[in-house]
N, C-alpha and C positions, 0 to 999 in steps of 0.2 A: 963207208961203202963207196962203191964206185958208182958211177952212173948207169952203167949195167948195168946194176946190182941192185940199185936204189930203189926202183917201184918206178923210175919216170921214163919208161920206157913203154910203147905199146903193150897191150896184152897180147892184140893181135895184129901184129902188126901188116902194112899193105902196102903205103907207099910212105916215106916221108913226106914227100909235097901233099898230099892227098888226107894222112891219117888223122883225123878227131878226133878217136872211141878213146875208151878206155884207158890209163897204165894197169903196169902188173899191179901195184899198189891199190889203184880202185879196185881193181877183178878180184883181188884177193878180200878186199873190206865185204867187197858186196857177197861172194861167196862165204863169208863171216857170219854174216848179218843173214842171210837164206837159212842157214844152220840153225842159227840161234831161234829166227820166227818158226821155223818149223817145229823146233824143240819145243815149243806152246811153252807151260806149264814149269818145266824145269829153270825157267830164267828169273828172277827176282819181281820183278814187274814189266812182263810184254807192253806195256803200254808205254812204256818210259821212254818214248823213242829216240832223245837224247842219249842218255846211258846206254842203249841198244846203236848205237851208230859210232859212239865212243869207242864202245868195248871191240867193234867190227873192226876200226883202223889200228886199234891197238893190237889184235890175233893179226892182223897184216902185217903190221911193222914184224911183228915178231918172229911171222915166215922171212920174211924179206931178209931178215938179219942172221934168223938160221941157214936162206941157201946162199947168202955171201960169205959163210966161215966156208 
């Protein structure tokens, strides 16, 4: 992947000298991981908050790699 591409670029981005927040790679885990807790019941163990944080970076990677083809 490129660095575009990668997740390590802003989500949102603002200023370079200025930005903290986010990469796309966080925004996409955390947008992962909102899905899944709100899906309650349908996930193996909600309480696994391991496994649940796991599975969020790994649905990221996985965008991230689908929109660099």
């Amino acid at each position: 992947m490129t660095a575009r591409n990668d997740g390590q670029l802003p989500a949102y981005p603002t200023s370079v000298e200025l930005y903290g927040g986010l990469t796309r790679r966080e925004a996409f885990a955390m947008a992962a991981m909102q899905g899944m807790l709100a899906a309650g019941g349908s996930w193996p163990d909600a309480r696994d908050c391991a496994e649940i944080a796991r599975r969020s970076v790994v649905q990221a990677d996985a965008l991230l790699a689908e929109l660099s083809k």
